[in-house]
MARTOR-579598 format. One record per residue (C-alpha): residue number from 0; residue in three letters; x, y, z. Coordinates in Angstrom, 2 decimals, m for minus. Layout:
# MARTOR-579598
+-----+------+---------+---------+---------+
!  nr ! rest !       x !       y !       z !
+-----+------+---------+---------+---------+
! NUM !  Ala !       X !       Y !       Z !
...
+-----+------+---------+---------+---------+
***
This chain:
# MARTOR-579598
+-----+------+---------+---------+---------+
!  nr ! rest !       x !       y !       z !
+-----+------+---------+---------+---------+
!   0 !  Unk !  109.28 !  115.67 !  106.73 !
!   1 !  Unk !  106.64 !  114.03 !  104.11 !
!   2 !  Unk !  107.71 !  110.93 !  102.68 !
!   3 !  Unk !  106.46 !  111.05 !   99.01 !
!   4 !  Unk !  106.24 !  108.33 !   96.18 !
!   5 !  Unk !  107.26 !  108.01 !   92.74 !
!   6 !  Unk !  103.44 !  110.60 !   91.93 !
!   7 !  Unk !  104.73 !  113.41 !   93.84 !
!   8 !  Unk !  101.73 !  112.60 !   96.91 !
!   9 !  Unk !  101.94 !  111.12 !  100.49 !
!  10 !  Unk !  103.62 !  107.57 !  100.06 !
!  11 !  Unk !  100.85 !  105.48 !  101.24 !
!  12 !  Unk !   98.42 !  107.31 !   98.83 !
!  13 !  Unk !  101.16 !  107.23 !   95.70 !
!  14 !  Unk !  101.64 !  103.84 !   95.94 !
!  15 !  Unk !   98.45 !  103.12 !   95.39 !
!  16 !  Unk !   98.91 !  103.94 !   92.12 !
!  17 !  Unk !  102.52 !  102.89 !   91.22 !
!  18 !  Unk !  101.44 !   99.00 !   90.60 !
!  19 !  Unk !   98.99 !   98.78 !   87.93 !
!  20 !  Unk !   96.32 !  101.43 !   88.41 !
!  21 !  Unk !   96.53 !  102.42 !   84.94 !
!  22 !  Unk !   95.82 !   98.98 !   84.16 !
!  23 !  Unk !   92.98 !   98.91 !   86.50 !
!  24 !  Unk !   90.69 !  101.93 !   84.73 !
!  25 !  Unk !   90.15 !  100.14 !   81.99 !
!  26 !  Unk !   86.37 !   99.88 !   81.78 !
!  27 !  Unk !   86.20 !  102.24 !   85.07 !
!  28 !  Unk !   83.15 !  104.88 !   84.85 !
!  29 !  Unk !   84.18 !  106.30 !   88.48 !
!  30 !  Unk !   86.82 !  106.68 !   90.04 !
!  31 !  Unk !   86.18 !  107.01 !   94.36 !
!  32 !  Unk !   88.50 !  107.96 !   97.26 !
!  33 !  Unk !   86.91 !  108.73 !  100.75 !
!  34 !  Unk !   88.46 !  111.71 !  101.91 !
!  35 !  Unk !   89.30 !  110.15 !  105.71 !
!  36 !  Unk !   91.25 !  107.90 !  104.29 !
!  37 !  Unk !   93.63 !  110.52 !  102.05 !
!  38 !  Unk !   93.89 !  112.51 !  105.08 !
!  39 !  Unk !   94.93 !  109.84 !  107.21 !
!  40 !  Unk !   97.77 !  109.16 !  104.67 !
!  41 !  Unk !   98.73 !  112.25 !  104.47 !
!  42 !  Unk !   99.19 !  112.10 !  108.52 !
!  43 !  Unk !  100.87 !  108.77 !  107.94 !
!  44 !  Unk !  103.65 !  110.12 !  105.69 !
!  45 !  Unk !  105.27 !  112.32 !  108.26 !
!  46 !  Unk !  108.00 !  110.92 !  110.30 !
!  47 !  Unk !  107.20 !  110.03 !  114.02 !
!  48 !  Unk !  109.27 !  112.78 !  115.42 !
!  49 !  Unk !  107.82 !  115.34 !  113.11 !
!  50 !  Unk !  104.70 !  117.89 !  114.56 !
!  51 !  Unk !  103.30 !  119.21 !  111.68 !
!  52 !  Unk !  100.42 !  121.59 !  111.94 !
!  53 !  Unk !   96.87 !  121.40 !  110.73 !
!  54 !  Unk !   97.55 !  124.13 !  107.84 !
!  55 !  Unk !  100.83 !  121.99 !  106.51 !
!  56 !  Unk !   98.68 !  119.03 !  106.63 !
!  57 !  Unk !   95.47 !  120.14 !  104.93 !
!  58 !  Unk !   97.60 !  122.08 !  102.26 !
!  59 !  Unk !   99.55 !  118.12 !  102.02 !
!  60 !  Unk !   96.44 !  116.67 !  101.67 !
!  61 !  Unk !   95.26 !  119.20 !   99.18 !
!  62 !  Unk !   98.28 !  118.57 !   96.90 !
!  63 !  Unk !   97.78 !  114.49 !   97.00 !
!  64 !  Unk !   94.15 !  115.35 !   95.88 !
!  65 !  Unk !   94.96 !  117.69 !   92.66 !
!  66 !  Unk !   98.18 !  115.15 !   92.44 !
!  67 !  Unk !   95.22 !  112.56 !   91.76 !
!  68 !  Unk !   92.77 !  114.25 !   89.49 !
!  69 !  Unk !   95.89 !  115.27 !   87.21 !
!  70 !  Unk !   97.20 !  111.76 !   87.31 !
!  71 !  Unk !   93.08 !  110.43 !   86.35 !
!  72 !  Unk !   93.16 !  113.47 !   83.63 !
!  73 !  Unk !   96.71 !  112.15 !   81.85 !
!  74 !  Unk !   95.48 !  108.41 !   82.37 !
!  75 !  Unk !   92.03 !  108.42 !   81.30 !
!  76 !  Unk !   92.73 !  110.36 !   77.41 !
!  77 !  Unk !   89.40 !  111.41 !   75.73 !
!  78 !  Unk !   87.69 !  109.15 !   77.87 !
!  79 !  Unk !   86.64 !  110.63 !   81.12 !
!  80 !  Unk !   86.17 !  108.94 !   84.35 !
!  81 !  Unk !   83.98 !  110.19 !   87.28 !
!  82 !  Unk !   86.25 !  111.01 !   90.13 !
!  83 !  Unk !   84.14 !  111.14 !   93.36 !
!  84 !  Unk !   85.75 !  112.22 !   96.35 !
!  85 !  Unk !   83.47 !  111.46 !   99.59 !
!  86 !  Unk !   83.60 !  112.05 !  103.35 !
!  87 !  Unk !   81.45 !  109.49 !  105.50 !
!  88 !  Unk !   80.24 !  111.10 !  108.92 !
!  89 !  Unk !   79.28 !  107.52 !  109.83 !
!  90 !  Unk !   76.96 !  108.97 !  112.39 !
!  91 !  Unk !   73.87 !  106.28 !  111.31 !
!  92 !  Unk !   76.08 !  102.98 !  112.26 !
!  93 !  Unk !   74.93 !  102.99 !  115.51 !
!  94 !  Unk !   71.21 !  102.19 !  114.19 !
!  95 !  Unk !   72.52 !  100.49 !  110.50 !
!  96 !  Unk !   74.47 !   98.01 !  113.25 !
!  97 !  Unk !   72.78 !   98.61 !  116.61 !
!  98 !  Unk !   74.24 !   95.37 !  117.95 !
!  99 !  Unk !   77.56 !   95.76 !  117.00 !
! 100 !  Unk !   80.99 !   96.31 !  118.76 !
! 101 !  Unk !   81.51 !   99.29 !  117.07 !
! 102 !  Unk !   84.32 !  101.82 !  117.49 !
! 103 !  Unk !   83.59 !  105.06 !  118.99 !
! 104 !  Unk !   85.51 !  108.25 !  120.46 !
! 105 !  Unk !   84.82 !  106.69 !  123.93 !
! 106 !  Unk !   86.32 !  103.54 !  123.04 !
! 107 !  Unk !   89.47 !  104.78 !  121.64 !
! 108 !  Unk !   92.48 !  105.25 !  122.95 !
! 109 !  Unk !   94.06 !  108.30 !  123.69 !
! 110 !  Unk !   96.39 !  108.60 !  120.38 !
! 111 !  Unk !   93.16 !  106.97 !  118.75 !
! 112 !  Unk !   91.21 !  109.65 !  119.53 !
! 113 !  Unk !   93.82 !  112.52 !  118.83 !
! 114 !  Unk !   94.25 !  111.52 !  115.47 !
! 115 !  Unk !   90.42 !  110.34 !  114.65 !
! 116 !  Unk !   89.62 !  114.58 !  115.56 !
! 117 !  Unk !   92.59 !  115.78 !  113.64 !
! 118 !  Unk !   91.34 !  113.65 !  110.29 !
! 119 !  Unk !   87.65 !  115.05 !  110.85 !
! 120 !  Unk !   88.77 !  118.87 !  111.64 !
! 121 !  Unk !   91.00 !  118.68 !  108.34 !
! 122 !  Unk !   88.09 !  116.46 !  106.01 !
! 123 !  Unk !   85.64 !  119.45 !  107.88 !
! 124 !  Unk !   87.90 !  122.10 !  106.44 !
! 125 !  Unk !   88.11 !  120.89 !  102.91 !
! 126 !  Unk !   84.40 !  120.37 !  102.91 !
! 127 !  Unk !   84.00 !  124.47 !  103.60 !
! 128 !  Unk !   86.17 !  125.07 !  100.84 !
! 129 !  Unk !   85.10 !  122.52 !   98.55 !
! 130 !  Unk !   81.67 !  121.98 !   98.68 !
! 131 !  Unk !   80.98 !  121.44 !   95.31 !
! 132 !  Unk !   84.04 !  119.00 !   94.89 !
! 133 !  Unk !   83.35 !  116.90 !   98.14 !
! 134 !  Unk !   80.31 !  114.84 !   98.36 !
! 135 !  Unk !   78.99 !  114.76 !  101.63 !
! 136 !  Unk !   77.66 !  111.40 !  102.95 !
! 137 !  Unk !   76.33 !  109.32 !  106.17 !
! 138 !  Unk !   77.53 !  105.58 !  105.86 !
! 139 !  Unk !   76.69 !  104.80 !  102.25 !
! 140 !  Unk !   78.35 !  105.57 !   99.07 !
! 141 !  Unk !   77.70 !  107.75 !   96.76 !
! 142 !  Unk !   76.26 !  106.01 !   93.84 !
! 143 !  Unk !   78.69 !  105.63 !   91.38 !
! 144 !  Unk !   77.99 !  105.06 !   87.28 !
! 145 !  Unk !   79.31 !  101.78 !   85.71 !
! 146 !  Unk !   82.24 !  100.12 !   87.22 !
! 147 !  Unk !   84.07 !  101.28 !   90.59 !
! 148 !  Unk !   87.49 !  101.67 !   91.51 !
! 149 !  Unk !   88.17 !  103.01 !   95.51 !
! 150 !  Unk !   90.34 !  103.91 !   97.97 !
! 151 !  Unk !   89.08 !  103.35 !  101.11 !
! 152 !  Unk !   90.02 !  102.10 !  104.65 !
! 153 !  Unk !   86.71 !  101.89 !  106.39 !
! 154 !  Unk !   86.06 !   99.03 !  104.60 !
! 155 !  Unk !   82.29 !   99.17 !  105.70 !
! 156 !  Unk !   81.66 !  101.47 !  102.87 !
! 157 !  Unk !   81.91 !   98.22 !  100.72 !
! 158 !  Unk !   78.91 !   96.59 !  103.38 !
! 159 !  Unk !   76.62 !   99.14 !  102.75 !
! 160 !  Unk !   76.64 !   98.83 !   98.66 !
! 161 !  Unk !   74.52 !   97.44 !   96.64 !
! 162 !  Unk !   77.04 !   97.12 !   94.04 !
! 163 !  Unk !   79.73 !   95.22 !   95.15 !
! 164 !  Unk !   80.09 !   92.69 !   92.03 !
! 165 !  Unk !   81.12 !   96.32 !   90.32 !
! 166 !  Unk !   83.47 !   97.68 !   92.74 !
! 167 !  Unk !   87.03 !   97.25 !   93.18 !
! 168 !  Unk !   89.01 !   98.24 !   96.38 !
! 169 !  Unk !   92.11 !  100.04 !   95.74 !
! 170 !  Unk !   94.55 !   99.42 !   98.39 !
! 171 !  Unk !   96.94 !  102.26 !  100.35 !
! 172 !  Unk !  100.23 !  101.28 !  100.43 !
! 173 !  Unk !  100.00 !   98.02 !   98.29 !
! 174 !  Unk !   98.45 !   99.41 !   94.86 !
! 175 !  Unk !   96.72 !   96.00 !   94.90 !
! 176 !  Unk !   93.31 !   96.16 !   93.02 !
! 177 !  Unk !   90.70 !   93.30 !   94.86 !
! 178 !  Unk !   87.29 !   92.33 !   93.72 !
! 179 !  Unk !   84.28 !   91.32 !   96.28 !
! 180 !  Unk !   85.86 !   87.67 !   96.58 !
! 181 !  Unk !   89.07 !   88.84 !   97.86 !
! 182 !  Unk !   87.47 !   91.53 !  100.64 !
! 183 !  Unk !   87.92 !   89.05 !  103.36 !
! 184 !  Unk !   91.64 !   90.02 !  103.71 !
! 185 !  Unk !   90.17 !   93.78 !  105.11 !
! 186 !  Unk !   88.20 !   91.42 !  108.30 !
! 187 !  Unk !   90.92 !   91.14 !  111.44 !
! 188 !  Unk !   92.73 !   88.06 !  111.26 !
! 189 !  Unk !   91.21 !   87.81 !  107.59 !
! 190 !  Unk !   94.66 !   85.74 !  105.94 !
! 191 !  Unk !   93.36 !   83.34 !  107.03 !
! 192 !  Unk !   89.74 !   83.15 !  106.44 !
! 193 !  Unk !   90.34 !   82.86 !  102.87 !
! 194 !  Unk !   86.33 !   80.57 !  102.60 !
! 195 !  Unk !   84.89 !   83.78 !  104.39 !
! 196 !  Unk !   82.67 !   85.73 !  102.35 !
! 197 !  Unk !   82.75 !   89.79 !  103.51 !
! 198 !  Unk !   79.10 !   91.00 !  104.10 !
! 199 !  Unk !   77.22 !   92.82 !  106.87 !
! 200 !  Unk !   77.79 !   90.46 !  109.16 !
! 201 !  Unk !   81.13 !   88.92 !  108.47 !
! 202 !  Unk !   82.79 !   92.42 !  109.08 !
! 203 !  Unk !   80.22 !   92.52 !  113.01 !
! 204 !  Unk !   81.30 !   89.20 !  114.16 !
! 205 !  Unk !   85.58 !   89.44 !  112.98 !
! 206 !  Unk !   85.75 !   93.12 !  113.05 !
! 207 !  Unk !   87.45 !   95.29 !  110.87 !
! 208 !  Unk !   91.09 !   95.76 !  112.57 !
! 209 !  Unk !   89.18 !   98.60 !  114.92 !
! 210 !  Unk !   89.07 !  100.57 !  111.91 !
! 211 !  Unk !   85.20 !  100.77 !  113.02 !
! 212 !  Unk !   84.26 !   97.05 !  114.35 !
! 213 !  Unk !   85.68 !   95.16 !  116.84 !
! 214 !  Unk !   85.53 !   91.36 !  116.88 !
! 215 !  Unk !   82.57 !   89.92 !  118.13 !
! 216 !  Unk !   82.70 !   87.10 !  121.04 !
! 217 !  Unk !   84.77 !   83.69 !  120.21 !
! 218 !  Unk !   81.72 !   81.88 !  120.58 !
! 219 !  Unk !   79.93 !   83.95 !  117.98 !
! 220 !  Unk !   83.80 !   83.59 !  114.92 !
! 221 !  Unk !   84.14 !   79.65 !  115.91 !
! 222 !  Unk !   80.29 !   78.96 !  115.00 !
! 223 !  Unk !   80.65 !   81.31 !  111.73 !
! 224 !  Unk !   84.20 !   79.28 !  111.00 !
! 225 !  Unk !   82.36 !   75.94 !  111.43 !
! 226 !  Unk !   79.31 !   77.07 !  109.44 !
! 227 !  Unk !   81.46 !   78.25 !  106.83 !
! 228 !  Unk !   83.80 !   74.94 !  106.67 !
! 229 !  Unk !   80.73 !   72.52 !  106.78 !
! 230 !  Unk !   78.35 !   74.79 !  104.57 !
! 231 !  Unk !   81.42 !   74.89 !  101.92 !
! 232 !  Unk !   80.87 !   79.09 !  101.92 !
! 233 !  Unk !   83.93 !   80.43 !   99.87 !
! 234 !  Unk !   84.73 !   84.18 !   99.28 !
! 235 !  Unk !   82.39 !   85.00 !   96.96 !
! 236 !  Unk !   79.02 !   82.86 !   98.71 !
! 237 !  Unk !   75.91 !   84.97 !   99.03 !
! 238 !  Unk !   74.84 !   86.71 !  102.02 !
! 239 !  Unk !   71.40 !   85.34 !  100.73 !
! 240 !  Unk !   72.70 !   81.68 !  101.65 !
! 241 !  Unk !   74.84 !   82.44 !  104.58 !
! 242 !  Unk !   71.61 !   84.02 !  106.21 !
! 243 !  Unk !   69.88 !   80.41 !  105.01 !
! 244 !  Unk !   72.44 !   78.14 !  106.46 !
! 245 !  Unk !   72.41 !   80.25 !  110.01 !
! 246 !  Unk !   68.78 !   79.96 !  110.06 !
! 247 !  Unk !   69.03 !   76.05 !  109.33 !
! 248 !  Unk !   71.42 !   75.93 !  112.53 !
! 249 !  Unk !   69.91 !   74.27 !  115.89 !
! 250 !  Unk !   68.60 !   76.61 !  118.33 !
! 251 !  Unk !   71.16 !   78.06 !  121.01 !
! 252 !  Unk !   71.99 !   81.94 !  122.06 !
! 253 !  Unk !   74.92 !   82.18 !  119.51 !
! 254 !  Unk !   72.11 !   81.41 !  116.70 !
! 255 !  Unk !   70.07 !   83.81 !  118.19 !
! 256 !  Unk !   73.15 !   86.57 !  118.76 !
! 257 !  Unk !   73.78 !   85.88 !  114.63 !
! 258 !  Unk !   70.39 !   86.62 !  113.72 !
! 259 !  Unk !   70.58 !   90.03 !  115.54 !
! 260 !  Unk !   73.60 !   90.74 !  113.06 !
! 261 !  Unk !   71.49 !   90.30 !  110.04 !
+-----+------+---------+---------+---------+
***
């Protein structure tokens, strides 16, 4: 059975909205949810023991979605927000982060893998019968007019914007709202890199939680940590000066294995 929230959609997705997210469209132009991630909470709603089948999943999925545009319609009023629903093939990170750890179908495990082809054949299907509804992307976001709000669990969609002071991240599960100086809680271990700025290379060398990076080598996180504590860096420090103060660093091969983030 689907566990639902107080919006009549998949739990993790309704309570998304059941903090404050009519608080959080005011002065919103668009409204963004990559379609991997609904679909994953739709998967993530059903009970361990249940085995529901691709059909009562996409038609789940489908409900959360029109459960989302109705809830934007009665929230918005006469003023109308963009709603942008997007599904990432990813397929350029290999050359956007060629010296990454990144997670692939051959690294996953087993249940990994199962449920990374399930999302994918259901996203597939509701880009054949959507098409004009679902924008279709590689690893960067659509762009999106005036202020952003998202929902999004590959968190490298917010790496590969150039609009980050105008985006907000919309968490699953949480309904908490965070602005570019409080991404560093999506890096793995990230409570406690509270002075870590999230950027291109932040989310290579800590990883994402194997959402699509894995950690880089200790070496590699203790020199960033150090650099970070002695450089004063805080959450919202510009990749523009954490490339500077790596460059200022003596020579040695975890200098040189940073640089080959950048």
């Amino acid at each position: 059975m689907r566990a639902l929230g107080a919006y009549n959609m998949s739990v993790g997705t309704s309570l998304a909205f059941e903090k404050d997210a009519f608080g959080e469209l005011k002065g919103v132009g668009t409204f963004l949810i990559n379609l991997r991630t609904l679909v994953r909470n739709t998967i993530e709603a059903y009970a361990k023991d249940d085995d529901p089948t691709v059909d009562e999943i996409y038609v789940a999925a489908k409900t959360d979605l029109t459960e989302i545009a109705k809830w934007l319609a009665e929230s918005t009023g006469p003023k109308a927000i963009a709603f942008t629903v997007y599904y990432p093939s990813y397929k350029s990170l290999k050359s956007l982060f060629n010296k990454a750890e990144l997670v692939t179908l051959e690294t996953m495990s087993a249940k990994g893998k199962a449920k990374y082809e399930l999302i994918t054949k259901i996203c597939d299907r509701f880009y054949k019968d959507f098409p004009k509804q679902v924008t279709r992307n590689d690893s960067t976001l659509p762009v999106f007019q005036g202020k952003g709000l998202i929902i999004t669990h590959h968190v490298v969609d917010l790496t590969l914007t150039p609009s980050t002071t105008r985006l907000r991240l919309l968490e699953s599960y949480t309904g908490t709202a965070k602005p570019y100086t409080q991404w560093f809680t999506k890096l793995t271990g990230g409570k406690d890199l509270f002075y870590m700025p999230f950027n291109k290379l932040t989310i290579q060398v800590f990883g994402d939680k194997a959402t699509n990076f894995y950690n880089s080598k200790i070496g590699l996180k203790r020199l960033v940590e150090d650099l970070a504590q002695s450089s004063n860096w805080t959450s919202g420090t510009s990749f523009s000066k954490v490339r500077s103060d790596i460059n200022r660093l003596p020579q040695s091969i975890e200098k040189a294995g940073l640089k080959m983030l950048f």
